[in-house]
C-alpha positions as CSV (number, residue, x, y, z in Angstrom):
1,X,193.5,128.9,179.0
2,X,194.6,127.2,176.1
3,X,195.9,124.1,178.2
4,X,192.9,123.9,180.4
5,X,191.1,123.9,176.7
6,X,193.3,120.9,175.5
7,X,192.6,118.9,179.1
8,X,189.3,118.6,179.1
9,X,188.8,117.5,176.0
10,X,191.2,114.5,176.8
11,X,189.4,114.0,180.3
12,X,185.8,113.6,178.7
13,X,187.8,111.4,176.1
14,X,189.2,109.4,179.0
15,X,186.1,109.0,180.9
16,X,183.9,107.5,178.0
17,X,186.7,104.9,177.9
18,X,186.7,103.6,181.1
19,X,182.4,104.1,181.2
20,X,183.0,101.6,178.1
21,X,185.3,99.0,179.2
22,X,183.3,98.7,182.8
23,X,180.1,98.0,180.6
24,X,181.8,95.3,178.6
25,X,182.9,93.4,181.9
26,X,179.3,93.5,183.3
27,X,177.7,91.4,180.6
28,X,176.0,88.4,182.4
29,X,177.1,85.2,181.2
30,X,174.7,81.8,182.1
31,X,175.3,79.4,185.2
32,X,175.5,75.6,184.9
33,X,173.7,73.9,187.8
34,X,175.6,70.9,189.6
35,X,173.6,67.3,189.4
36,X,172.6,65.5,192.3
37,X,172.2,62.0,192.9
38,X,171.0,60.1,196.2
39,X,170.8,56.2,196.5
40,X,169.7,54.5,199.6
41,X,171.0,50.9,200.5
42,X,170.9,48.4,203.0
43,X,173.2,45.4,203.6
44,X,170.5,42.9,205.0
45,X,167.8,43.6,202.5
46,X,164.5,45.1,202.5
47,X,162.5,41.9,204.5
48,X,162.5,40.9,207.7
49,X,160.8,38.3,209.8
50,X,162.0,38.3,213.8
51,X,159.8,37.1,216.7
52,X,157.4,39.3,218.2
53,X,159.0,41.9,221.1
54,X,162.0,42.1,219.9
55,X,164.7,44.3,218.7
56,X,166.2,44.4,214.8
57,X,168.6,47.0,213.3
58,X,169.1,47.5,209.9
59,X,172.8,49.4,208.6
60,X,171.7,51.7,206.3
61,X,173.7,53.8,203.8
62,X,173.1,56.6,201.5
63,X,175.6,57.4,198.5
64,X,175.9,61.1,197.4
65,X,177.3,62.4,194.1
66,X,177.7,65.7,192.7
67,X,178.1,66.1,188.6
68,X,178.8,62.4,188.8
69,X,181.5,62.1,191.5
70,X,181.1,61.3,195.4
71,X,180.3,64.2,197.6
72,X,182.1,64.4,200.7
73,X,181.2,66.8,204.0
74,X,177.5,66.7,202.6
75,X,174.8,66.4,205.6
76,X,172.7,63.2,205.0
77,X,168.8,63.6,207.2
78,X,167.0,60.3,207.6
79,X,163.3,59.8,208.5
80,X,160.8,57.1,208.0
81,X,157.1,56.7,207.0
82,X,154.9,53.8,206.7
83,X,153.5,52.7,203.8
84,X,150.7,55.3,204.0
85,X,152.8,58.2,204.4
86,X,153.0,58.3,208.3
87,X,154.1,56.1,211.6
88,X,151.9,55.3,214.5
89,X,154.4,55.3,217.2
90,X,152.2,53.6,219.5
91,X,152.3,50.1,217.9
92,X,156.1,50.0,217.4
93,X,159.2,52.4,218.6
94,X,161.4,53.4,215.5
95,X,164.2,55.4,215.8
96,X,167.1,56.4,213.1
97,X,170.5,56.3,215.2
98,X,171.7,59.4,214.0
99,X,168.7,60.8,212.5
100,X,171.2,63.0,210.3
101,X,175.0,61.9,209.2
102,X,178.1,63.9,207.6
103,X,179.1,62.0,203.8
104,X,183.0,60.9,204.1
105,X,185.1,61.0,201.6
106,X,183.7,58.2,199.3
107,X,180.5,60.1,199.9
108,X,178.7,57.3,202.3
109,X,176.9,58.7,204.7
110,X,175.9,56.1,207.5
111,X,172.7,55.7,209.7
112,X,171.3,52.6,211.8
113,X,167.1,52.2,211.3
114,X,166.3,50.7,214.9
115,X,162.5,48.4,215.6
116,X,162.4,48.1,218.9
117,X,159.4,45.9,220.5
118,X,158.6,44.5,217.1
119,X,154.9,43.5,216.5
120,X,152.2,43.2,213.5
121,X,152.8,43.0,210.3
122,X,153.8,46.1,208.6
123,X,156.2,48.1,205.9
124,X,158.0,51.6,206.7
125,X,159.3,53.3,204.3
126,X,162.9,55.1,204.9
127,X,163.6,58.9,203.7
128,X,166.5,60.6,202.8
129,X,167.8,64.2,201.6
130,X,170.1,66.8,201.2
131,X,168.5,69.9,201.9
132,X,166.6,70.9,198.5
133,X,169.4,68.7,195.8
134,X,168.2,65.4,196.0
135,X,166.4,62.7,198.1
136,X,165.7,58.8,197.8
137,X,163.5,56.3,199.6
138,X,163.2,52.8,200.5
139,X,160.9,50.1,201.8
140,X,161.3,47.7,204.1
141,X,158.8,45.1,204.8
142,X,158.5,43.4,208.6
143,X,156.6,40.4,209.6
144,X,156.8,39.5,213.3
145,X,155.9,36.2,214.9
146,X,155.3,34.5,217.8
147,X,158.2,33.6,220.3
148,X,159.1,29.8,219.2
149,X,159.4,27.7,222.6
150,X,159.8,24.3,220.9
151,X,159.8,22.6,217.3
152,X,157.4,19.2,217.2
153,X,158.8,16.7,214.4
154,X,157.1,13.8,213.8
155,X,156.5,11.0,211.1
156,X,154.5,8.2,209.6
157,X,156.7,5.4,210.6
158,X,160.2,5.4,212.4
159,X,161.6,2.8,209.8
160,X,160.7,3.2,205.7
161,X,161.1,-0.3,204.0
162,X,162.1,-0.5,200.5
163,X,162.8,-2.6,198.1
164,X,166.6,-4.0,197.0
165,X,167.9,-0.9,194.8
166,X,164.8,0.6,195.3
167,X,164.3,4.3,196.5
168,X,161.6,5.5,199.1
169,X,159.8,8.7,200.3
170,X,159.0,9.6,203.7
171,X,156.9,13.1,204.4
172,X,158.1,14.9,207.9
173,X,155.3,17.3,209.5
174,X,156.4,19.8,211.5
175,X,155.0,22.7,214.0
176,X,156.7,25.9,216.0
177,X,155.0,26.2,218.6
178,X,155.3,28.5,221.4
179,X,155.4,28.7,225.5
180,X,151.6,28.0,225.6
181,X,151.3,25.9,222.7
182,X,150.2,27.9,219.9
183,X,151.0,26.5,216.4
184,X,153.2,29.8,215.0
185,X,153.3,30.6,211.1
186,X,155.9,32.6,209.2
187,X,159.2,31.6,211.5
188,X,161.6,30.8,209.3
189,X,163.5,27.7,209.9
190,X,166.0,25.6,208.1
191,X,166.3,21.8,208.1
192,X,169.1,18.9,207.4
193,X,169.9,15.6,208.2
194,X,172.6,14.4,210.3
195,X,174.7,11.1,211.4
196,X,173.4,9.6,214.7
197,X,177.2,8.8,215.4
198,X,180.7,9.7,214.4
199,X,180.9,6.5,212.5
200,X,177.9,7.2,210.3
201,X,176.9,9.1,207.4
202,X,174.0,10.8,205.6
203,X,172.4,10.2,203.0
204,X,169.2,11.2,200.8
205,X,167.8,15.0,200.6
206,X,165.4,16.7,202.4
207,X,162.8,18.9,200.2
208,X,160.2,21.5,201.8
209,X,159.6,25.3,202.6
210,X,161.7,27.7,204.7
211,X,159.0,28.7,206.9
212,X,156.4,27.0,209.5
213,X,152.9,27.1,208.7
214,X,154.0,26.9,204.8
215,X,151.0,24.0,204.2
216,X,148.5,26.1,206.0
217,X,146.9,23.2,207.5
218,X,147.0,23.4,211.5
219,X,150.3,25.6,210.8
220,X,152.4,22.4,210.3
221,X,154.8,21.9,207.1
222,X,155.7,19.3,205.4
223,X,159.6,18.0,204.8
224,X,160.0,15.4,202.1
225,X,162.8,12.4,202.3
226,X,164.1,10.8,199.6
227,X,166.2,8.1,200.6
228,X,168.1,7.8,197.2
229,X,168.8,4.6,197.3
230,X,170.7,5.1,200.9
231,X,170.5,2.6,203.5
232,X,171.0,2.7,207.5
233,X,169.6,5.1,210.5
234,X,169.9,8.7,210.6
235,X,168.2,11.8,212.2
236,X,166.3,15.1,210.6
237,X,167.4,18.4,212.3
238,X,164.8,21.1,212.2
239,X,165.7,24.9,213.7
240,X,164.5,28.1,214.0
241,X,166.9,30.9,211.2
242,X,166.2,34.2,211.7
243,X,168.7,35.5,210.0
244,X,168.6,39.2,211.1
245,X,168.1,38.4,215.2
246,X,170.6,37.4,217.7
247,X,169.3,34.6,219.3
248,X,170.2,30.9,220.3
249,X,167.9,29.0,217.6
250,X,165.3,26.4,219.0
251,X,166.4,22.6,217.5
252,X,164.2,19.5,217.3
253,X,165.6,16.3,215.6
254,X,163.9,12.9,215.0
255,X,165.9,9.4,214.3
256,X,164.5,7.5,211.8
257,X,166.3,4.5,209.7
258,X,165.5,3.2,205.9
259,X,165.9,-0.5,205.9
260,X,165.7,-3.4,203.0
261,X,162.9,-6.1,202.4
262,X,163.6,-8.8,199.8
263,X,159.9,-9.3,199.6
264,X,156.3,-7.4,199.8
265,X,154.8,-10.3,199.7
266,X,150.8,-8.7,200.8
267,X,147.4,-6.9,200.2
268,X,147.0,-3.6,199.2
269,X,143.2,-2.4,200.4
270,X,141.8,0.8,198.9
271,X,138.7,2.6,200.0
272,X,137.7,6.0,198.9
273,X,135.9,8.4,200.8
274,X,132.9,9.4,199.1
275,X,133.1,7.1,196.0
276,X,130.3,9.6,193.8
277,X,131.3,13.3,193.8
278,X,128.7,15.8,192.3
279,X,130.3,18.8,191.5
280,X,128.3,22.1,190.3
281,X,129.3,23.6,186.6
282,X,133.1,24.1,187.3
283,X,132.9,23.1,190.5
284,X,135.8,21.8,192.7
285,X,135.5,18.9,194.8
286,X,137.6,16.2,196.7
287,X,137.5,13.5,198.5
288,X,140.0,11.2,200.2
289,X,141.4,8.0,199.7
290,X,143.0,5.5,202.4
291,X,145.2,3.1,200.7
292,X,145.9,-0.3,203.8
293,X,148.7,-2.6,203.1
294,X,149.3,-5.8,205.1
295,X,150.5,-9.1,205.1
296,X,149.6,-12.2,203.2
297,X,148.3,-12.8,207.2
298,X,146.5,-9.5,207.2
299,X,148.8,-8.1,209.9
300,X,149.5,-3.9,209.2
301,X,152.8,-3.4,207.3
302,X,154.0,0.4,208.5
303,X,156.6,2.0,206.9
304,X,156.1,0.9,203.1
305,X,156.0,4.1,200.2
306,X,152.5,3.8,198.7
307,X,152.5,5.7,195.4
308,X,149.0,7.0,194.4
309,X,148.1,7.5,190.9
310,X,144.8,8.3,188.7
311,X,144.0,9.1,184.6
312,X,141.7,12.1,185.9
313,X,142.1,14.7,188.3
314,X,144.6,15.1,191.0
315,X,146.3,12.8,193.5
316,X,148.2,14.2,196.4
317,X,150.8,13.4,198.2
318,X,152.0,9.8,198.3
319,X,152.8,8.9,201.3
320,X,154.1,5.7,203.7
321,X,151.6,4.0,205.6
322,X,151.7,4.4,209.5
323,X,151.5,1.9,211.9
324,X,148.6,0.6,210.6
325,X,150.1,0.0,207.4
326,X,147.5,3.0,206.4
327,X,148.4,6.1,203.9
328,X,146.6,8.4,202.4
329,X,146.3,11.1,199.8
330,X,143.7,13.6,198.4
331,X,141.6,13.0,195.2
332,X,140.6,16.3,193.7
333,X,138.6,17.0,190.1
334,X,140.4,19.9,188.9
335,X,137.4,21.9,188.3
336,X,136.7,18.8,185.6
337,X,134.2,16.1,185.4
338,X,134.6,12.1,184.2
339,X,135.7,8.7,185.9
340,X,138.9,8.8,187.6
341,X,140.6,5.5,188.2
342,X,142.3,5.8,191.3
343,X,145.6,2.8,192.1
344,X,147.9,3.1,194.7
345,X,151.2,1.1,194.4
346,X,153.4,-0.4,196.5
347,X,156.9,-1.3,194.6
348,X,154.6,-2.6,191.4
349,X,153.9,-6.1,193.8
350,X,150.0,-5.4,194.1
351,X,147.7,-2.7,193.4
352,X,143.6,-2.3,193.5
353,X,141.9,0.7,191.6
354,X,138.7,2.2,192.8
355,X,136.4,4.4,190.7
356,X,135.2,7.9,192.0
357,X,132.4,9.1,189.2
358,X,132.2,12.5,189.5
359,X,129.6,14.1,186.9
360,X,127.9,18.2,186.5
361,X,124.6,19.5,188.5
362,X,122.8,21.9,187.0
């Protein structure tokens, strides 16, 4: 009996140890939550223009880190909206090839955004997210045109005259057109000049937009020469550049030559079309002046740089006179009323002035 009164003691004693050190290794301690990052990318950028019917795919990636380092074996889901926060499948088929995609090692995760029968005008916007952690999105705008069938080039004059070290400017118009013959806007295209032989060489720069329709004027746009002082024959290139479709591009090209005079010896006639503008307060008006330059004989002289000027307003473009020696430019007010003094040039050799008066109503 005395033992068993010695034991338990030493078993309660015991007990209240152990009942103390499993307390002690149960207090909670606070958890640090891993960051998150998403960032969506695409190699071809976010704007598109392809001919209408057609097929584009766009590589797209999406980068995943976890407390600042890439994420690998994380699943990657894809889906896109337009700009309104949903897609009507029935004007254009979009699909996301695969729709969800494993990260590798450098934490990429890779997905292909396919338009298939492009058409209209329109932006989607691209969605992406693992699970709950984190998510990114991105826009891409699409503009689909007409399918080009052939590029029209043409020009004042097929040869610009200019004086001895003297420069000239020559303006190209331009239309896309397609099977039918509609004038198309918004195709992209790029433009250069080239030799009309292996002998030859270029010379001067071309200066314009990088789509048709740019001048919004009957679609066409408008490709300025300057010869820089160059000399000889040559031809302007115009294609079709859309960049992001596989396609053979539609070419044009138009020979034209830049030859020497050692004299203008002529008449310049000017004649301005109306000569009084009335303009309302801060109105705008315009009218249009044709600038004729012929021989001392009065026979047309095509192909000469007439160079319109004025001390009021606004005087656009100059231009070379066609085949019956004409050019022509715009005359606007600026929102501004006085006499304007209107002069087209010809190398400095002769000039004539006309007066438009232009004065407020009301």
């Amino acid at each position: 009996m005395q033992k068993m009164g010695i034991i338990l003691p030493l078993l309660m004693l015991l007990t209240l140890t152990v009942g103390c050190t499993i307390e002690n290794k149960e207090t909670p301690t606070s958890a640090v939550e891993s960051e998150w990052n998403l960032g969506l990318n695409s190699s071809l950028g976010h704007s598109f223009t392809v001919p209408t019917g057609s097929d584009l795919t766009i590589p797209i990636t999406a980068f995943v880190t976890k407390d600042g380092v890439a994420a690998a074996g994380v699943s990657v889901s894809f889906s896109t909206y337009d700009a309104n926060g949903y897609y009507d499948a029935n004007s254009v088929a979009v699909t996301l090839d695969p729709p969800i995609a494993t990260t590798d090692a450098n934490g990429i995760a890779r997905s292909n955004l396919e338009i298939i029968g492009s058409r209209g005008e329109f932006q989607l916007s691209l969605h992406a997210d693992v699970e709950d952690k984190a998510s990114d999105y991105a826009y891409f705008d699409l503009t689909c045109t007409g399918t080009p069938d052939q590029i029209l080039i043409s020009a004042p004059t097929n040869d610009l005259l200019v004086l001895p070290d003297q420069s000239g400017e020559m303006t190209f118009s331009v239309l896309v057109v397609d099977s039918g013959g509609a004038v198309l806007s918004s195709v992209p295209i790029k433009f250069y000049l080239a030799p009309t032989d292996s002998n030859s060489a270029t010379f001067g720069t071309l200066s314009g937009p990088q789509y048709s329709g740019y001048d919004r004027q009957g679609g066409k746009t408008s490709i300025v020469f300057d010869s820089r002082g160059g000399l000889g024959r040559q031809k302007i290139v115009v294609q079709t550049d859309y960049l992001h479709w596989s396609h053979t591009p539609i070419r044009s090209e138009l020979v034209f030559g830049v030859r020497q005079i050692n004299e203008l010896a002529g008449a310049i006639k000017l004649n301005l079309s109306p000569n009084h503008l009335v303009a309302s307060p801060d109105g705008l008006v315009s009218a249009e002046a044709v600038a004729q330059v012929t021989t001392l004989d009065h026979r047309p002289m095509p192909g000469i740089f007439v160079k319109f000027t004025t001390d009021f307003g606004a005087l656009t473009p100059s231009n070379v006179t066609d085949g019956l020696g004409v050019a022509k430019a715009t005359f606007t007010n600026n929102f501004a009323s006085g006499v304007a003094h209107i002069t087209p040039i010809f190398r400095a050799r002769t000039s004539a002035t006309r007066t438009a008066l232009l004065w407020r109503r009301g």
